[in-house]
C-alpha positions in Angstrom: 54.7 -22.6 20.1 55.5 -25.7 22.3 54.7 -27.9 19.6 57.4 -26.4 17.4 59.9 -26.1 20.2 58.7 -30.2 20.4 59.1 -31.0 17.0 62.8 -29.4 16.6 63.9 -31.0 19.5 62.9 -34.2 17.9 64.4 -33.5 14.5 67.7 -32.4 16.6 67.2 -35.6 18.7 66.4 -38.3 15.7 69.5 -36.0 13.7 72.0 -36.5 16.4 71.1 -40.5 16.3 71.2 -41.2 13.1 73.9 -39.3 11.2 76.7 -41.3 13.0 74.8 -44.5 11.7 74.2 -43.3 8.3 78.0 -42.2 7.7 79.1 -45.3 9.2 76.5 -47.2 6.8 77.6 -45.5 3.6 81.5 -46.3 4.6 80.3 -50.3 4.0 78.3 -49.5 1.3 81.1 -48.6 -0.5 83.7 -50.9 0.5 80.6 -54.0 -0.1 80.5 -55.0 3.1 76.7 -53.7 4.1 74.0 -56.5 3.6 71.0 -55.8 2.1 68.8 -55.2 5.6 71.5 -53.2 5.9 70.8 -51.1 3.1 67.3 -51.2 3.7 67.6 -49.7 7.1 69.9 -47.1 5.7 67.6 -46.1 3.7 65.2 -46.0 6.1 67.1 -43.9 8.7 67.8 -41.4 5.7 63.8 -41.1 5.0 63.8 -40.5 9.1 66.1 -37.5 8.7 64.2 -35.8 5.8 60.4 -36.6 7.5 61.7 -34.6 10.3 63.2 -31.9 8.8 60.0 -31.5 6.5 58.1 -31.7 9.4 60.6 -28.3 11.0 59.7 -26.2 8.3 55.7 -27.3 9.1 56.6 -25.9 12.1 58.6 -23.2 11.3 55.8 -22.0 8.7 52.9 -22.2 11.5 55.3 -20.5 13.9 56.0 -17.6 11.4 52.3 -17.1 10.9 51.0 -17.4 14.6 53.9 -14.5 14.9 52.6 -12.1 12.5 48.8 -12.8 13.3 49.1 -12.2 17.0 49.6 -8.3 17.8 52.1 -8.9 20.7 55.0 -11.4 19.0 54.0 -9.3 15.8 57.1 -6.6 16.8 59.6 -10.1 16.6 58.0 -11.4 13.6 60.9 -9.9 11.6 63.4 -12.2 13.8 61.5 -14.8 12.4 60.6 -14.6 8.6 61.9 -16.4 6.3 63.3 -19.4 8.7 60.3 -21.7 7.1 61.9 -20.6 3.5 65.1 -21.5 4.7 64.2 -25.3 5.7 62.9 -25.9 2.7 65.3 -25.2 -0.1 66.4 -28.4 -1.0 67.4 -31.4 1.3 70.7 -31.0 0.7 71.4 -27.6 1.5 69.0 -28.0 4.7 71.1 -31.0 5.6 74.1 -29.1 5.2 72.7 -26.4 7.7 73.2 -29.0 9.9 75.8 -31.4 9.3 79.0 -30.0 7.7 79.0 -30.5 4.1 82.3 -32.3 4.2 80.5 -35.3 6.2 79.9 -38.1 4.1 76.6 -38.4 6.3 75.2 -35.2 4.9 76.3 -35.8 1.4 74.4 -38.9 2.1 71.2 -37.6 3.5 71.5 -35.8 0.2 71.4 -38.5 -2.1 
């Protein structure tokens, strides 16, 4: 379990760092004042955000099992099921769990 408590505090962590970039980024973008190593790293940073989130629902799927195979967290598995499901729908809608929908940084982690 530590290692999934270590893994979304580093999606959290990386998250928190880079969405201020990434909105910031896409506002140049689009008035044509990012260079192309500018682009490059946004891209970049936006491969960051969905690595880690793939790598939270890893987690959250090993979590879910090691719940329902182990006879006392069984009784709490039900508090848990489903949360892997619900990382991986689609990258945008996981974004959006995140960052408000409205940002321009998580309609841009979406793209």
């Amino acid at each position: 379990m530590a290692n999934q408590i270590k893994t979304l505090t580093r999606f959290i962590y990386v998250l928190g760092g880079v969405a201020k970039g990434i909105e910031q980024t896409e506002a140049a973008v689009r008035r044509n004042e990012a260079s192309p190593a500018i682009v490059t790293q946004l891209q970049r940073d936006k491969g960051t955000v969905k690595a880690s989130l793939q790598s939270v629902r890893e987690g959250l799927d090993k979590l879910e099992i090691k719940f329902r195979s182990t006879p006392d967290l069984n009784r709490y598995y039900t508090l848990l099921v489903g949360s892997a499901a619900g990382a991986a729908t689609d990258g945008s809608s996981a974004s959006t769990a995140v960052m408000s929908r409205n940002s321009s940084a998580g309609r841009a982690l979406a793209s």
